[in-house]
N, C-alpha and C positions, 0 to 999 in steps of 0.2 A: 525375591518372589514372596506374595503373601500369604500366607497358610490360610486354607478357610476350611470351614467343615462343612463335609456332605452330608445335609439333611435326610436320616433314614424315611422311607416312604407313608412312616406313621409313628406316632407317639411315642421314640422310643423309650420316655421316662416310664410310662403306663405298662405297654406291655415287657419292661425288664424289671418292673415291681410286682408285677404279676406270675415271674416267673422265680422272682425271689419268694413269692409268699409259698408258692406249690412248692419250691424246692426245699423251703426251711423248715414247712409244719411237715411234710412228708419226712423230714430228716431226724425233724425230734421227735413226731408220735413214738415212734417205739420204744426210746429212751423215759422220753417221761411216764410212757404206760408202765413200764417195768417197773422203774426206779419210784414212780410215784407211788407205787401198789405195796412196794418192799417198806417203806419209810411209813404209809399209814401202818402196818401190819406190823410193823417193827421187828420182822423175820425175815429171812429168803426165803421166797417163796418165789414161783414161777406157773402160770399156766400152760396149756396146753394151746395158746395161740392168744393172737393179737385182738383177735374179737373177743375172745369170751372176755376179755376185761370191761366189755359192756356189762356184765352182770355184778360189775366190782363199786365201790367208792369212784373208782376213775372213769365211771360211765358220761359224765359231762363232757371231759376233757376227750376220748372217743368219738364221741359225737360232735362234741363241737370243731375235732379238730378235721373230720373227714366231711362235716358240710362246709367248712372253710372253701379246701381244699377242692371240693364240686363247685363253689361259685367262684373261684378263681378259673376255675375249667372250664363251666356255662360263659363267663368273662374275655377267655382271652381269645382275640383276632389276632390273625397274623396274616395267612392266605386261606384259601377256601376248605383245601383237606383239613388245616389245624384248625379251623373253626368247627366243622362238622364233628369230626373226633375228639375235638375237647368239648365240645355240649354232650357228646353220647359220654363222653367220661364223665363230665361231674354228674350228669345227671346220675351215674352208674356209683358213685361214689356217696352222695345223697342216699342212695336207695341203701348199701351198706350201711350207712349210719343209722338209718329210723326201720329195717326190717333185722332183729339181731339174730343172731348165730345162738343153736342151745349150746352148745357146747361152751361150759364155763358155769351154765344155769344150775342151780341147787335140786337135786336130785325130786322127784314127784312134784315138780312146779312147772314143767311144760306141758300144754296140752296140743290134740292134734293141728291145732291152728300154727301154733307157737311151730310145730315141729315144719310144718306149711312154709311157713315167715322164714324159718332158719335156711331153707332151699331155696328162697330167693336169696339170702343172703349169699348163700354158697355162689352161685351162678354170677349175681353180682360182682361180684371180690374177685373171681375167675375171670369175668370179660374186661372188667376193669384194667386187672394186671396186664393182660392181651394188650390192648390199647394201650397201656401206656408203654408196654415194648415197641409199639410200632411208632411211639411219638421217636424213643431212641434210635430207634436199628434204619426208620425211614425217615423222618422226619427231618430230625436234628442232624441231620449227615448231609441235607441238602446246601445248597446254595442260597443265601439269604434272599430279600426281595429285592435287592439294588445288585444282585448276581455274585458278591465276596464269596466265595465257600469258604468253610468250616478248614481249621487250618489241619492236616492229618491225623496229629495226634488227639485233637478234639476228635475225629470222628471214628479212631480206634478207639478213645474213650467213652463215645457213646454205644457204639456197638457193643464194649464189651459189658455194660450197663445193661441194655436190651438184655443182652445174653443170661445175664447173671437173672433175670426177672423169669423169663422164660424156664430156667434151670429148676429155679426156685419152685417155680410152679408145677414143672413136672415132676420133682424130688418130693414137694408136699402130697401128689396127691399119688403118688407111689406109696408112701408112711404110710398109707390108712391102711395096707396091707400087712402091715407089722405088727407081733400082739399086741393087745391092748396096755396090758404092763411094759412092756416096750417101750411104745408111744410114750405114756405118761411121765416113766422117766427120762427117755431122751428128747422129748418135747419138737421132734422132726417139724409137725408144725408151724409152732414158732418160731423157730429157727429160717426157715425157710419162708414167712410171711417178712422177717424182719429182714432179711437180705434183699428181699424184692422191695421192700419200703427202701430201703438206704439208696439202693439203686437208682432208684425213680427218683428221690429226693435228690441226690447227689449227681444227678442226669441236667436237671431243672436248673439246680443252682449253675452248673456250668455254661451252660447256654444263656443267663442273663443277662450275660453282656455283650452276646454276641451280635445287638444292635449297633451298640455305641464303637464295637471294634469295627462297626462297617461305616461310623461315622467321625473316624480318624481324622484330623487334619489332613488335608491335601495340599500339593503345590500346583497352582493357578499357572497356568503356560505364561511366559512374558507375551501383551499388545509387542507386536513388531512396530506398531505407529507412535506406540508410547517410550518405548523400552530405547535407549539407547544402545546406540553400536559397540559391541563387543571391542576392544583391543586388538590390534593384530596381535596375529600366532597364539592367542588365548582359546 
């Protein structure tokens, strides 16, 4: 019998590179915002969240890495929910990027606009993470477009993904009820932005390939008019 491969029903080099690009900047932003921040400063130091390092040296690399990450989202097709939910995501991901959060800004440098901008930002960052839990808990646990599903442990592993984003976000926005010294040293915040980043990242990256695992070799049934007669008792 001769092996062939089933053609998935669209691009699947494109969109498993698109899912690489969401999954790998999602996975290092947080890394390299820390780590980038520590190494210019040449101290530990740590903020109070993943945003306010728009207000640092590393504001390029924030920004450029979460408009990446929106036009990988406005970008990718698959069926009609993940097209719709991934344009409202990047766009939502974009808007984080260019409306910043005060929090991290230099003390008497925001004004009422600024603090205006900072509550889109807020709402943005919130619906965003929403969405990209429902890409895990609903999306990725479905059945591909050629009908394969998701083999179980993939879809325990997505869910508990979702879960952990979802967690993340209700745990962050419980912290603001903690005092203020508190907060600052236990940085609940980012703590709890960075878990939901790894999540979503590490959600992405697994799903990548779950085109080409639906475009496995196959075995082609023998032609009965081509194939020759079996053996007796074989």
């Amino acid at each position: 019998m001769n092996p062939v491969t089933r053609k998935p029903p669209q691009d699947a080099v494109t969109v498993r590179r698109l899912r690489l690009g969401i999954g790998a900047v999602g996975t290092a932003l947080p890394i390299v915002l820390l780590v980038g921040h520590i190494v210019v400063l040449r101290r530990f130091t740590l903020l109070d969240s993943l945003s306010g390092y728009y207000h640092t040296e590393m504001r390029d690399v924030f920004v450029g890495s979460l408009c990446a990450v929106g036009v990988f989202l406005i970008s990718y097709r698959y069926r009609r929910p993940d097209d719709v939910l991934g344009t409202v995501a990047g766009v939502l991901a974009v808007a984080v990027a260019l409306f910043p959060t005060t929090v991290g800004a230099r003390p008497g440098t925001t004004s009422d606009t600024d603090r205006t901008v900072g509550v889109v930002h807020q709402i943005a960052a919130a619906v965003l993470f929403v969405l990209l839990a429902v890409f895990c808990l609903f999306l990725f646990t479905q059945a591909d477009r050629v009908g394969v599903p998701p083999r179980p442990a993939a879809v325990r592993f997505y869910r508990a993904c979702g879960l952990l984003i979802l967690a993340a976000i209700v745990l962050a926005l419980a912290s603001t009820q903690l005092p203020a010294d508190v907060r600052h040293t236990l940085k609940p915040v980012l703590w709890c932005e960075t878990v939901a980043v790894f999540a979503f990242g590490a959600a992405w990256l697994a799903k990548s390939d779950a085109l080409f695992r639906a475009a496995e070799p196959a075995d082609i049934a023998p032609d009965p008019q081509t194939s020759p007669p079996l053996p007796a008792g074989s």
